[in-house]
Each structure stands twice: as structure tokens, then as C-alpha cells.
N, C-alpha and C positions, 0 to 999 in steps of 0.2 A: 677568653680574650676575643675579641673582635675580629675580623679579619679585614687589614686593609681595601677598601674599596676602589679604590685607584693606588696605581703604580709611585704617584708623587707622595701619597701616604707614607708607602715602603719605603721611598728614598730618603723623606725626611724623619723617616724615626729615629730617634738616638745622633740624627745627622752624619748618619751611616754614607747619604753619599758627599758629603763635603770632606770628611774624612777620607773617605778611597780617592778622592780627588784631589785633594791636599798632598796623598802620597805618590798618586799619578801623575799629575799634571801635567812634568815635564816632557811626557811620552805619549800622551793623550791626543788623538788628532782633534782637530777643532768641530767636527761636525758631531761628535758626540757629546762636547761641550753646548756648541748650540742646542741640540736639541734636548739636551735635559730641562737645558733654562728655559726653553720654550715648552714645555711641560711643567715645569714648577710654577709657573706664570698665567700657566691655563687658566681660567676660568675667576681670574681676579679682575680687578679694574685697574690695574696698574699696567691691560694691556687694551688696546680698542675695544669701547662697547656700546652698544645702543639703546637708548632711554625711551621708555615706551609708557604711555599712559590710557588711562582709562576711556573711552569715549561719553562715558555716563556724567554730565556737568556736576550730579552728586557725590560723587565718588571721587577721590582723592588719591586711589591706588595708582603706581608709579614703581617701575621696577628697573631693574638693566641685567641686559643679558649680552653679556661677553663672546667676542667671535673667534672664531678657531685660530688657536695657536698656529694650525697648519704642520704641526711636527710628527714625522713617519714613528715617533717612538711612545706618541700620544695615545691612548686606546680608547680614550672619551670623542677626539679627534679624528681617530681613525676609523673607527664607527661609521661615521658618515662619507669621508674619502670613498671607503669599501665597498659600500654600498654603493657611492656613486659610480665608482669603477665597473661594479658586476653588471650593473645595468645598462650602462654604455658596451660592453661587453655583447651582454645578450639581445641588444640592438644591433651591431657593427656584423658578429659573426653569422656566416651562412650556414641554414638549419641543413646538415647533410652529415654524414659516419664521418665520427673524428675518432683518431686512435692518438690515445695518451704515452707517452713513452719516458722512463725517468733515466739520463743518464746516470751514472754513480762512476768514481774512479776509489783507486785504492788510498784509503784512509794516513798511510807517508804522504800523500801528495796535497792533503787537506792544508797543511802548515805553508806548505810554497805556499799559498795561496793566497794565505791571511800574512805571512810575512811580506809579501808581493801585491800589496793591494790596485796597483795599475793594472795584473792583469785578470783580471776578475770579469772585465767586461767579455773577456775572449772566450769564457765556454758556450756559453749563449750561443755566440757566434759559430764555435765551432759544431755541435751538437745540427744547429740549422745547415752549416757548409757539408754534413752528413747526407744529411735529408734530402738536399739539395740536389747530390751530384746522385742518389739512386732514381728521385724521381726525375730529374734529366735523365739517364740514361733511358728511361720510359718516355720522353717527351712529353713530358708533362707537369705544368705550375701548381702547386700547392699551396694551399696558404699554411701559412704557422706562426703561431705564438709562442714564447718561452719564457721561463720565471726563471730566474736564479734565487736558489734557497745555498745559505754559508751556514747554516744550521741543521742539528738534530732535534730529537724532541726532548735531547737532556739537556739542550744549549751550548755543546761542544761543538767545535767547528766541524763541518762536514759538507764542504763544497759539490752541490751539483744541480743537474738544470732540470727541472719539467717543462717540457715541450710535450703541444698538443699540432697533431697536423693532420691535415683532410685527408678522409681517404679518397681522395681524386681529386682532379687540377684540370684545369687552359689545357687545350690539346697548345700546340702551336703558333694553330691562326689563331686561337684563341675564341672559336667559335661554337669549341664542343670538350663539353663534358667528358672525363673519363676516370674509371677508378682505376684505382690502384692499390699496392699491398706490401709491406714491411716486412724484412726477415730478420729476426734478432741473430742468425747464425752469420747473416752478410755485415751486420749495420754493428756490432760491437767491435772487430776488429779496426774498422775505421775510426770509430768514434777514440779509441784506445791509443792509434797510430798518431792521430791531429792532438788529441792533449800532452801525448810524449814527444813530440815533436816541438809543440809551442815551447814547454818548459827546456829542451835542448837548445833552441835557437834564440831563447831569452838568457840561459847562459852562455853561448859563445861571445854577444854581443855585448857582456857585459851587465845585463840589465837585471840580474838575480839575483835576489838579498838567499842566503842559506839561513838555516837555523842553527844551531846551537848544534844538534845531533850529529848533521852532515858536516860543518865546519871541521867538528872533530876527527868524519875519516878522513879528510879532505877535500880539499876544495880545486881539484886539478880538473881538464876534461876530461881525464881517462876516468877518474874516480866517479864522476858524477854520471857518466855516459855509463858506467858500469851498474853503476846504481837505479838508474832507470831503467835499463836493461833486464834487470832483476823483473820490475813491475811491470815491464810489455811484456813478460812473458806469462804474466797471470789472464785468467779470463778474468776479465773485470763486469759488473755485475750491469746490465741493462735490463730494468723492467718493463713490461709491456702490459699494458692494460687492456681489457675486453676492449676491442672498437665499441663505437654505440653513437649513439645520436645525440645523448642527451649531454652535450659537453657543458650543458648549466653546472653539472654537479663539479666539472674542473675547474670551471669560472670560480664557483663561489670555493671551492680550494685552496685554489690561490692567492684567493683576494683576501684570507685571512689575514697574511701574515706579508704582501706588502705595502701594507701603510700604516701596519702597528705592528707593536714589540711582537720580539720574537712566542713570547712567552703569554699566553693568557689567563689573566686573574683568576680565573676559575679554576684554574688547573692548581693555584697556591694551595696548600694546607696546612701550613704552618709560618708564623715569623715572628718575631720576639726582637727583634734590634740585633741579634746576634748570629743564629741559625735558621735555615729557611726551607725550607719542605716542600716540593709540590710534585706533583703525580704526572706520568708518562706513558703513553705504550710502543711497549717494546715489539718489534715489528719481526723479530723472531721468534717471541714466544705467544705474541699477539696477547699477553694480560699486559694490565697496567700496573708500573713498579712508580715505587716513590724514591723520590732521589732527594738527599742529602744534602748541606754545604754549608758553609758561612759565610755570612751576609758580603765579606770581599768580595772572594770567590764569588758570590751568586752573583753580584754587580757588575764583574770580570767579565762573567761570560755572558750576560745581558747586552753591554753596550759593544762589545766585539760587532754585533752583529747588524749597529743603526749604520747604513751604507753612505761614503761620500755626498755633499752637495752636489745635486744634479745625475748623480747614477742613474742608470734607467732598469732598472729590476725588471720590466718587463719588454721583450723586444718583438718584432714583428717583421715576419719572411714572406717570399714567395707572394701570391697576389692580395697580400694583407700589410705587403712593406707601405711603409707611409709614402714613400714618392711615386707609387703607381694603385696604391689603392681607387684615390678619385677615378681612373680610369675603368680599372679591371673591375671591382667588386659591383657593379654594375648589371654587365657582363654573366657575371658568377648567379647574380641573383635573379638573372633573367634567364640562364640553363636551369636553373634549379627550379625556377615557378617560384618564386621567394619574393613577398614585396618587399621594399625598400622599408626598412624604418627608423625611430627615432626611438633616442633613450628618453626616458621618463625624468624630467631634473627632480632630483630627491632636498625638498626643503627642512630648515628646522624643525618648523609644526609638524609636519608627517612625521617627521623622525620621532620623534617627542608621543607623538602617540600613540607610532605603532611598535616604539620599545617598551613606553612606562604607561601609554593609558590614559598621559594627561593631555590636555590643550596648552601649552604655553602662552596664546594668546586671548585665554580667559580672563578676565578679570576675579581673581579667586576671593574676592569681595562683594561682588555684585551680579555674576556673570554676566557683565558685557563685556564689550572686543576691547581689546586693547591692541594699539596703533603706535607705530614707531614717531618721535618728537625731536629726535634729536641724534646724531652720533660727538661722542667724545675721541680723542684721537689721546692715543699711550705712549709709552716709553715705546722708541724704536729700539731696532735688536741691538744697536751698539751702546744703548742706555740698560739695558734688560742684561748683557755683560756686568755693567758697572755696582747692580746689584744683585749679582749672584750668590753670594756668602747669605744676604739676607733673604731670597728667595731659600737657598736649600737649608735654609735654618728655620720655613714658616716664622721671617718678623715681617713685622709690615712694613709696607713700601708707603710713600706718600707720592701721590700723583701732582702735581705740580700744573 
């Protein structure tokens, strides 16, 4: 059997996800509603496209090519998002030692998280308010970037942040360079103290959904305060990577996995409409296991993972925060002997040819150019709702 080539394949087979949606629904939040449907809509005409024709007056060839759905859960989509991101990336950041640091907390506290989805924004935050107050106490600004990943590599929740941070910052005046240096023996107990603490003061205040588990020892403050108590008392697991220069390789890390699915097609090995197979590496035994499921379950924990409208998956500290970047990073690149640059804008055609090889603006009739004629405009997203059913069921749409 074949193997799906796109993700909307998977969902439409056997109509596997109109089915789990049909049983969901009720409990479904909306942005993974959106963006399935803007994923099942991809690449048809029932969404904007541009009509483009041959420039040869003999030639007749005439084609349309559909523009991006725009959806974080798209991987034909995300493609190019991704790319566009690394490369804005590796224009923006200053070429100097960056050390990679991953926080981790203990896997009870995974569930607050996803049952808590307002505060999701907070580890990011916190993991940066870390970093912050050691290299203050050095006197000294850092830049940083952070990625929240709510994923493993089996698709099970597993909340935590990769942050990447300079090894040196702004003295002060902000006129001199200086390094600096990370100790996982100082920097895990804070990091440990700020996450037990948020989830403490989000229960006092009210604002904490419990799970199922904890409901049942109770739900008092002694109970929960004792409970978490438990987990500050663990060492909780902070990884630290070689410092090194070349932070391209975290850029393009990261950049897999926020503007596409959790999960990448390659990694599938099996699907049938019913059970689903795809391969993993396990980061304690460092071989790759295959993991199991059916097709609910595999859906379940796929869409767990597409983040709110408007989330910010990646945030940005110290002289890389957006409200004082324009000033400082200047600054930064003129201690470092660093010119100034610009991202490279990543177009269709490029794309197209440095994934598959081809020209899409060949005429594969004549080979002459072909030239944009026209835009048609589609169902907007509150029309792309209204045919959902027919979308996750591959029937056709009539564009109007």
C-alpha cells in the first residue's frame, strides 16, 4: 500500500477525522478546528489562486496554482513558513558562542499544563526570567530566543522550552562586550523554584483546572501544596549543550516543528484507516522504537498539539526583545565586527526547485515563461467552516 503523501491524505481516509470530530466536537477548541479545514483546503481552488499563462502567442498552456493555506498544522505549508523563518533567523542573530539549554520539569506537571492552556505562555517566560537575573547579577545583557515544544517524539504531552542564549551581553553602558558563563548546578534550582511557584499562585487565585488524578486526592491548598512539594524536591532535569558558534544548527531545529505538525511524514510507517505506525528516537536508549496506535488515539495526540490563534511559539529576551532590538542589536554588531544583514525572501519558484528540481514557471509545453494573468479570490474561512463535512470527506466544493 502506498503511503500517504500528505497529512490530509491520513485524515481523509476511511474519514477518520470527520469521525473523531464528530465524537469531539463538543470539547474541541476552535483553532484545531480551523486549521484542519485550512489544511484539507490546501492546495484546491476552492481557496485563492493565481492563473498564470504561457507568454508563447502559440501556446495555449494555462495553469493555477493555489496560495498557502497559511496553517501551522500544514507541512506542504509549513515548508516554506520554515524556511522562511531560519533564514530571517540567520540574518537577525549575532555570529558569536551561543549555548543551547533545554529546560525539562517532571512529567505530573505535563497535564497542568495542557489542562491549563492560558498558561503555557509562562515557561518561556519563566526559563528567560532565569537567565536574566544570573546574567544581571554579571551585569550584563544577553540576547535570547526560546521555543516552547508541548511535545515528545511519541506525541505525548511533554511541556518544555529550548532556549538558546549568548555567551556574552551589553556591559551596562552598553559599549562593551563581555562573556559570560552558565552553571547547571546554580541555574536548575531557580528554574524548578519559578515553575512551582507559578502553578502554586495559579491555584490560590483560583485559576487552575486539576485533572482527574489530582481532583481525586484532593483539591484543598494543603493537598496540592503538598503535592508539589513532593516535585520541588526532585532534581529536575536541565540539559545543556556544547556552547558553539554555529547556532544555525538550533535555528534549523527548531524551525521544524513551529510551523508544521508535530509529527513528520517521514517518520510514518504505517496506516490503514484504522492503526498507525511511525518511528521515534528514544533519547535514552538513543535507537529509534516504533510506536503503535489507532488512528483516534494517533489524531488525539496530533492535534493536542496545533497552539491557540495568535500564540507566540517563539519569544525573544534581552537585547533581541522586540522593543529595544532596533536600538541595541546595532550596537551588538558593531562590538562583534558583524555587518548588518538582511534575510534572503524565499520565493515559490526557488522553493520548487530546490525541493523537487522543477521550474514551476516553465511552460511544460513549450518551455517558455509563464506569467501571472489573473488572481481569483475563494471561500473565506467562515465559508471554508460551512464546508467542512465536505472538505474532510474529499467531495467537491463548487466555487461560486
Amino acid at each position: 500500500m502506498r503511503l500517504p503523501t500528505r497529512l490530509k491524505e491520513l485524515f481523509q481516509k476511511k474519514a477518520s477525522w470527520w469521525r473523531f470530530y464528530q465524537k469531539y466536537k463538543h470539547r474541541m477548541r476552535p483553532a484545531i478546528v480551523d486549521n484542519v479545514i485550512k489544511m484539507h483546503s490546501c492546495g484546491l481552488t476552492v481557496r485563492d489562486y493565481a492563473v498564470f499563462q504561457c507568454i508563447n502567442p502559440k501556446c495555449t498552456h494555462q495553469k493555477k496554482i493555489c496560495f498557502s493555506c497559511k496553517s501551522r498544522f500544514c507541512p506542504t505549508c509549513g515548508k516554506k513558513l520554515t524556511d522562511q523563518w531560519i533564514e530571517q533567523q540567520k540574518a537577525i542573530l549575532p555570529d558569536t558562542q551561543w549555548q543551547h539549554i533545554t529546560f525539562t520539569m517532571p512529567s505530573e506537571l505535563w497535564e497542568l499544563f495542557r489542562y491549563n492552556r492560558h498558561l503555557l505562555g509562562k515557561p518561556s517566560a519563566l526559563a528567560a526570567k532565569v537567565m536574566m537575573k544570573l546574567s544581571g547579577k554579571k551585569r550584563v545583557l544577553p540576547g535570547i530566543f526560546t521555543a516552547l515544544h508541548t511535545f515528545g517524539r511519541d506525541l505525548k504531552c511533554n511541556v518544555h522550552v529550548h532556549l538558546s542564549i549568548t555567551c556574552g551581553g551589553l556591559t551596562d553602558d552598553k559599549n562593551t562586550w563581555k562573556e559570560i558563563f552558565f552553571s547547571k548546578q546554580v541555574l536548575m534550582p531557580m528554574w524548578r523554584y519559578e515553575v512551582i511557584n507559578l502553578l502554586r499562585q495559579a491555584f490560590i487565585r483560583g485559576e487552575l483546572e486539576l485533572p482527574k488524578s489530582l481532583k481525586k486526592a484532593g483539591a484543598s491548598k494543603t493537598t496540592f501544596n503538598r503535592w508539589l512539594d513532593t516535585h520541588y524536591k526532585k532534581s529536575w532535569i536541565v540539559h545543556f549543550a556544547k556552547p558553539s558558534k554555529n547556532h544555525h544548527r538550533n535555528i534549523k531545529y527548531l524551525g521544524r516543528y513551529l510551523k508544521r505538525p508535530a509529527l513528520s511524514m517521514s517518520r510514518l510507517k504505517h496506516y490503514d484507516g484504522k492503526e498507525v505506525i511511525f518511528s521515534y528516537l528514544n533519547h535514552a536508549t538513543k535507537q529509534y522504537l516504533r510506536f503503535t496506535s489507532g488512528v483516534e488515539d494517533f489524531i488525539k495526540r496530533l492535534v493536542q498539539h496545533i497552539p491557540d490563534k495568535g500564540f507566540r511559539m517563539i519569544r525573544y529576551y534581552g537585547f533581541l526583545a522586540t522593543r529595544v532590538r532596533s536600538k541595541l542589536l546595532p550596537k551588538v554588531y558593531d562590538l562583534l565586527d558583524q555587518p548588518e544583514r538582511k534575510a534572503i525572501p524565499i520565493r515559490f519558484p526557488a522553493l520548487m526547485k530546490s525541493s523537487f528540481g522543477v521550474d514551476p514557471l516553465e511552460c511544460i509545453l513549450c518551455k517558455s515563461r509563464m506569467v501571472m494573468t489573473g488572481i481569483v479570490t475563494g471561500k473565506t474561512m467562515a465559508e471554508l467552516r460551512q464546508c467542512h463535512e465536505r472538505l474532510a470527506l474529499n467531495r467537491p466544493i463548487i466555487l461560486q
